[in-house]
VMD Tcl script that draws the C-alpha trace (Angstrom):
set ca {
  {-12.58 -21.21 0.78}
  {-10.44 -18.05 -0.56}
  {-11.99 -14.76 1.37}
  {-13.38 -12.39 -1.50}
  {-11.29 -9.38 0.49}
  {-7.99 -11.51 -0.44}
  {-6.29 -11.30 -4.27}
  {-3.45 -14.62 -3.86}
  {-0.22 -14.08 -5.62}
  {1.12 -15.56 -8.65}
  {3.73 -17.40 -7.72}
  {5.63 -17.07 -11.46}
  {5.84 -15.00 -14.19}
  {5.78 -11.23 -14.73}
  {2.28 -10.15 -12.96}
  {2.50 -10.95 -9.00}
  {-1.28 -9.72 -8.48}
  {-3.48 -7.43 -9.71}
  {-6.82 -5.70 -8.70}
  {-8.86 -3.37 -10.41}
  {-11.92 -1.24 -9.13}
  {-14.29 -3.65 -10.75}
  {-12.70 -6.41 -9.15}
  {-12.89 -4.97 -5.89}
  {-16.22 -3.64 -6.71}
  {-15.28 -0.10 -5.46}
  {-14.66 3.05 -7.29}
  {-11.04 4.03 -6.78}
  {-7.95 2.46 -5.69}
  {-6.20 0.25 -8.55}
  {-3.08 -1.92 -7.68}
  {-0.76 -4.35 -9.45}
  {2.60 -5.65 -8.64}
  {5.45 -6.48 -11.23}
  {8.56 -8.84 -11.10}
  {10.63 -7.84 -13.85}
  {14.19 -9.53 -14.75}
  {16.53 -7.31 -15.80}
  {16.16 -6.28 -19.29}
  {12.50 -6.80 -19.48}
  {10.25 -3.64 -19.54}
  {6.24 -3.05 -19.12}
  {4.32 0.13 -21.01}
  {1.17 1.68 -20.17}
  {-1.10 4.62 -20.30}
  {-2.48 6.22 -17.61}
  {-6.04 7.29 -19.48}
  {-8.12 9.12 -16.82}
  {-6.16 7.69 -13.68}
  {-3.37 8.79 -11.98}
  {-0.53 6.65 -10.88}
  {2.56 6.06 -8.18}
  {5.26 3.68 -9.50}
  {6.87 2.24 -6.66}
  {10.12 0.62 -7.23}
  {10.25 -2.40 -4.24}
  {13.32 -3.58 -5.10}
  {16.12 -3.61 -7.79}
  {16.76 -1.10 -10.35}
  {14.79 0.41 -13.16}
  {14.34 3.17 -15.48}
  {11.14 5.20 -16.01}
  {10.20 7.17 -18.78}
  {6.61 8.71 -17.94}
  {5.41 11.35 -20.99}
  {8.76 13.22 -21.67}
  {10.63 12.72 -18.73}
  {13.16 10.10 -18.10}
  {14.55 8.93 -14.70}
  {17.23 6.44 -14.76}
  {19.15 4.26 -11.79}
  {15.77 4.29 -9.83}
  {15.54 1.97 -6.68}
  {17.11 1.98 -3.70}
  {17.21 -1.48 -1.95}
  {17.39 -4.87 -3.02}
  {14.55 -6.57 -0.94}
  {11.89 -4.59 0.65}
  {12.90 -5.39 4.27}
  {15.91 -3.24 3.95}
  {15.88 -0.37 6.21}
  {15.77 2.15 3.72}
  {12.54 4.65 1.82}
  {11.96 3.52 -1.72}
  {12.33 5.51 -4.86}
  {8.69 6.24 -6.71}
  {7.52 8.42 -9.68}
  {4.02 9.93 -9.48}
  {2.51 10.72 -12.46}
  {-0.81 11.99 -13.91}
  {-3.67 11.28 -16.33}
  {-3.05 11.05 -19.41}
  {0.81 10.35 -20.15}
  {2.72 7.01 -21.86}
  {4.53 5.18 -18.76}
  {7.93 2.80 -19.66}
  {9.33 0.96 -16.49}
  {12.57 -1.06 -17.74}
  {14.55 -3.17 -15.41}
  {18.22 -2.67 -15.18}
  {18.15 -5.93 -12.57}
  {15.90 -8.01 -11.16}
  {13.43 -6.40 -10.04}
  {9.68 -5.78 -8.09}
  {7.49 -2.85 -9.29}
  {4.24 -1.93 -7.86}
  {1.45 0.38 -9.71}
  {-0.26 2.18 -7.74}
  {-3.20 4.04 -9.00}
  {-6.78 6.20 -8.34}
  {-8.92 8.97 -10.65}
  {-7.23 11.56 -11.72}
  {-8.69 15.28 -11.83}
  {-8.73 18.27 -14.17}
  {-6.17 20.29 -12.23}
  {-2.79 20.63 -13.86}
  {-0.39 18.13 -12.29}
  {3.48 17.46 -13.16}
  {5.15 14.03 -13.59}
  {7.41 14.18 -10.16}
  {10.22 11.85 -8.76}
  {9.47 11.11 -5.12}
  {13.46 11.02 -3.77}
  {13.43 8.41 -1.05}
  {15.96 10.76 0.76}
  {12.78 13.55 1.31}
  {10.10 10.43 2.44}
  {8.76 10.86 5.94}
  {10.09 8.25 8.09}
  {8.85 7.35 11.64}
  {8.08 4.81 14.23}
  {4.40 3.65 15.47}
  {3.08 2.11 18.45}
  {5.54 0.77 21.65}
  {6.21 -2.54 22.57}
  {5.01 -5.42 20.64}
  {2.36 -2.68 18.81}
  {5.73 -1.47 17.29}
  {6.21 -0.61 13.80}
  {8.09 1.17 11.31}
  {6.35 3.49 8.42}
  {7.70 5.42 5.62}
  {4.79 7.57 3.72}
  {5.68 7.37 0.33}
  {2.88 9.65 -1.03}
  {1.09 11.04 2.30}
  {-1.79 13.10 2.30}
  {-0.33 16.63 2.97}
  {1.64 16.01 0.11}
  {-0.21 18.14 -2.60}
  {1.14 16.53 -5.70}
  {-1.63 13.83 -6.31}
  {-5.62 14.14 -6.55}
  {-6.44 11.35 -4.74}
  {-3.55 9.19 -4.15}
  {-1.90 8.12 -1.19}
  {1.03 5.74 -0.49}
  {2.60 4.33 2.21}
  {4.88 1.56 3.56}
  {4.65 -0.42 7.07}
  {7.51 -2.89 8.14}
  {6.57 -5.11 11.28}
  {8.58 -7.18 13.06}
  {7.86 -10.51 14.21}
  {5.78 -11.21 17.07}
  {3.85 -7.49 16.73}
  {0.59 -6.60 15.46}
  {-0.09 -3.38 12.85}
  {-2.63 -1.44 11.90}
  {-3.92 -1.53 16.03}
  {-5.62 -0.56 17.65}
  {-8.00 -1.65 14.58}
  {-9.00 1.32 12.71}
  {-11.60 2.55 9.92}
  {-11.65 4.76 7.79}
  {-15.25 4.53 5.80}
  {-17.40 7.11 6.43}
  {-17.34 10.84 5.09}
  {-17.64 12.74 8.34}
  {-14.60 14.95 8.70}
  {-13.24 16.23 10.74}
  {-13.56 12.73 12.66}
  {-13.18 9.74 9.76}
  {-13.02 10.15 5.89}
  {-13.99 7.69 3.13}
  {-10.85 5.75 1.99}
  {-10.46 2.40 -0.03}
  {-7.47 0.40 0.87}
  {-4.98 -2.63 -0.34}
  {-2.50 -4.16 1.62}
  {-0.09 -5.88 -0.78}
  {1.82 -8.16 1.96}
  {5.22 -9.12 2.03}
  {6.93 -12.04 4.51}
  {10.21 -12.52 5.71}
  {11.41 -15.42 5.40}
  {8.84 -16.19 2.06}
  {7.53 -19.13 3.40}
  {5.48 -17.33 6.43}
  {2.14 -15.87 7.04}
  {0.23 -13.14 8.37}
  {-3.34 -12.49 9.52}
  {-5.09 -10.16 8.35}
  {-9.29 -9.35 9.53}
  {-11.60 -6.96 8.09}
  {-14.89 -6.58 10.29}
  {-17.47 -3.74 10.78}
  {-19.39 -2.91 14.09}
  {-22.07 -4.48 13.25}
  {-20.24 -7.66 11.54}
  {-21.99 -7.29 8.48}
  {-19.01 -7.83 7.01}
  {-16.21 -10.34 9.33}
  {-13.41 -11.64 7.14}
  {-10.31 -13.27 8.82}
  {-7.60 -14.25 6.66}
  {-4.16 -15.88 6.19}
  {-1.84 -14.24 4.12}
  {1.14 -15.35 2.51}
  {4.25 -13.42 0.69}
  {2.76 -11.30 -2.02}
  {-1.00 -11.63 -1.56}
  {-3.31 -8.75 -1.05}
  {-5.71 -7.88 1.56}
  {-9.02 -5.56 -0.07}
  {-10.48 -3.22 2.74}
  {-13.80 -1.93 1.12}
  {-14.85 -0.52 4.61}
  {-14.06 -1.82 8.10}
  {-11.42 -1.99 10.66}
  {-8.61 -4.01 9.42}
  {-5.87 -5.27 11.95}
  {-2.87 -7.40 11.06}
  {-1.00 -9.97 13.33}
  {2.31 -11.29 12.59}
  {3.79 -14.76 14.32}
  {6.68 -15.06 15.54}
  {9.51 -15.71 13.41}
  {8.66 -13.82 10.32}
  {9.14 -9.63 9.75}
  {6.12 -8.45 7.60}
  {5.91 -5.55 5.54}
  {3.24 -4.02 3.33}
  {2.51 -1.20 1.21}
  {-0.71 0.25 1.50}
  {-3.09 2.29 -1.59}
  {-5.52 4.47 -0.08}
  {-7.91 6.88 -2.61}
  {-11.41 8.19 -1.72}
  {-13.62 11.04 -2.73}
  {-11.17 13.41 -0.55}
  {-7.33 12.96 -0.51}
  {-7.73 13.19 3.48}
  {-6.78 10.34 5.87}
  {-8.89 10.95 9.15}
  {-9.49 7.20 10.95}
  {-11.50 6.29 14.43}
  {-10.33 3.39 16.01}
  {-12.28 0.56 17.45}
  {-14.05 2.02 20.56}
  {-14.52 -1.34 22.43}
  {-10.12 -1.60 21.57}
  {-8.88 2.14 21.73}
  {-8.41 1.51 26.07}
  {-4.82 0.08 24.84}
  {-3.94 3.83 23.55}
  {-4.32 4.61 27.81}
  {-2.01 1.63 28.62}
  {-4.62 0.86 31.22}
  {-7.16 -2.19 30.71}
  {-11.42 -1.23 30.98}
  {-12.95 -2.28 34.15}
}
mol new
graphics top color blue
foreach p $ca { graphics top sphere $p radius 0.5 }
foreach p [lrange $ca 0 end-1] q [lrange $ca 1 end] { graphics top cylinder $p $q radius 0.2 }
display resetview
């Protein structure tokens, strides 16, 4: 039986996956992800929301309100060591994403707000890039749309590449409660990707109390709904993951506490 936390991929056509607040029965993070072959293009309004186009791989062209920005994408797969190109932009504005090749889109999107925001190119050659963790906890991150980045309301954006063997996202972490300065409220997708295709991740969502315990598989393209929780991923050996995470909550402030009975690991030095 298919965990309610985890949206499977298409495995054809246009749409890869989609989920929408009501399908995740939560109030702010929207995500879908695109394959477009070249040629092919996909409109939308934004309405009250706000939104980050991420181009994954290939080349497209974007024309959000008046602005047009052409020869967009960087890569062509998302396990290529390089930042993405994305355009944020606000409520309110007609959105065109055309595909000049083959190509994988992802639409990343929260609430908007009444403050005055700008359509803005994120240049992949300004992204924060860094490395996480030591040994097999290793991974590599690239914030696409981080939180002291002022442009979005609620938005944030980032990309995680793991290599085989490691585990992410660990010690497991939360972010669900609105107590800053020590946690903040956050929603959160993983959209996972697998290298090669044919592998799989795990993925578990659990609370303290294990109210809520969800382990899952995941395969190339599915996504991973944290409502609340910590929310770990382990990858097997043989297979590089990567995954771009949507984060949106009342504040656009990622503060996280990590698993007390797990955080030990941070000290390099087991609990007696």
């Amino acid at each position: 039986m298919t965990s309610p936390l985890l949206a499977k991929a298409r495995r054809e056509g246009r749409e890869i996956v989609s989920v929408t607040p009501e399908r995740a029965g939560w109030t702010h993070v929207g995500f879908r992800a695109l394959r477009l072959k070249a040629g092919d293009s996909e409109a939308l309004d934004t309405g009250a929301r706000e939104l980050c186009v991420v181009v994954l791989a290939g080349k497209v062209e974007v024309q959000a309100g008046t602005q047009r920005f052409a020869d967009l994408g960087t890569r062509a797969q998302v396990f290529d060591d390089r930042a993405p190109d994305a355009i944020y932009v606000p409520p309110q504005q007609r959105v065109t994403v055309s595909a000049n090749t083959d190509a994988e889109v992802a639409l990343c999107s929260a609430p908007g707000d009444d403050a005055p925001r700008a359509v803005k190119r994120l240049d992949a050659a300004a992204m924060r890039r860094s490395t996480r963790g030591q040994g097999s906890n290793t991974r590599f991150i690239c914030d696409v749309l981080p939180h002291d980045d002022p442009t979005a309301a609620h938005l944030l954006v980032v990309e995680v590449r793991t290599p085989a063997g490691h585990s992410s996202s660990y010690p497991p972490h939360k972010h669900d409660s609105e107590t800053p300065p020590t946690e903040t409220q956050l929603e959160e997708t993983y959209y996972h990707r697998l290298n090669p295709p044919q592998g799989f991740a795990f993925q578990r969502v659990y609370t303290d109390d294990r109210s809520l315990d969800e382990a899952m598989a995941v395969e190339d393209h599915d996504v991973v709904m944290v409502p609340r929780g910590y929310h770990p991923v382990v990858v097997p050996h043989g297979y590089d993951s990567y995954y771009l995470n949507v984060m949106a909550g009342p504040k656009r402030l990622w503060v996280f506490r990590n698993d007390p009975a797990h955080e030990w690991m941070l000290q390099h030095a087991p609990p007696r």
